[in-house]
N, C-alpha and C positions, 0 to 999 in steps of 0.2 A: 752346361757351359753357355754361357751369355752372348748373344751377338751380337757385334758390332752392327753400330749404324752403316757401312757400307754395306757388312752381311743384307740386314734385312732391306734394304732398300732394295738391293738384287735378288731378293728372294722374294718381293711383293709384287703380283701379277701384272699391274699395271704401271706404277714406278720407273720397276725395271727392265718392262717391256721396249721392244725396237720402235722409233716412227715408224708411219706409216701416211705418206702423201693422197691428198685426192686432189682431184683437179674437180673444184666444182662448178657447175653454171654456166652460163652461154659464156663468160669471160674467162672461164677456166681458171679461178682463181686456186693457187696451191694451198690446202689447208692441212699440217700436220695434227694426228692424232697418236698417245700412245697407243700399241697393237691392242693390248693387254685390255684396255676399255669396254671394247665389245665380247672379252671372254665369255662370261656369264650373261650376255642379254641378247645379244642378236646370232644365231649359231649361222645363217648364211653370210654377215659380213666377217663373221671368227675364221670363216673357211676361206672366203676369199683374202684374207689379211696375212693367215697362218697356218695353208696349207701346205706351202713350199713346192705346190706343180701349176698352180694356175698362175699366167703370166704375170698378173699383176700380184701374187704371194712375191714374184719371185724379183719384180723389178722395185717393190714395195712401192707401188703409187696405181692411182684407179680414177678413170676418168668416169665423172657423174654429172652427163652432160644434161640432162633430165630433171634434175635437183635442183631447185634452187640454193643459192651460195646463204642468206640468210635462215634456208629452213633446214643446212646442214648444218650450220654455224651452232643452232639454236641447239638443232639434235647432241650436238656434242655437250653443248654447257650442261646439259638437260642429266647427259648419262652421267658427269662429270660430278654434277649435284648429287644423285642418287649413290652414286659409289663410296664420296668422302662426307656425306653428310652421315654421324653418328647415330643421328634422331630420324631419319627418312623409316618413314613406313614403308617403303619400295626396294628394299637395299637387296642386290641380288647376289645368292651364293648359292 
């Protein structure tokens, strides 16, 4: 049986996955991210995003007051690349 385009949209880890807010930088500016991005590459930010006990699993938003806003901004286009690009030599599963 064939899926539907809703099916798989909801069935692809990151797609389908919940936001997930940070507060990044001295200005705290809010950056959403899908959950599902950091599945496969970062397993300490997969825990804090999607463990469902640490506070911020559970308020879904995380202050990264330490980070710069552009060098989170960057991290994300970066994973963003690596996941939907078909040709990436880095593609993680």
């Amino acid at each position: 049986m064939a899926l539907t385009d809703i099916e798989r949209f909801k069935n692809n880890s990151v797609l389908g996955s919940q936001g997930f807010h940070f507060l990044a930088g001295q200005k705290r500016r809010r950056l959403t991210i899908q959950a599902g991005l950091v599945e496969n590459i970062s397993p300490p930010l997969h825990t804090l995003i999607n463990n469902g006990i640490m506070k911020e699993s559970v308020s879904r938003e995380a202050v990264l007051n330490d980070v710069e806003e552009d060098t989170f901004v960057a991290l994300c286009e970066r994973l963003s690349q690596v996941l939907f690009d078909p040709f990436s030599q880095q593609r993680c599963k």
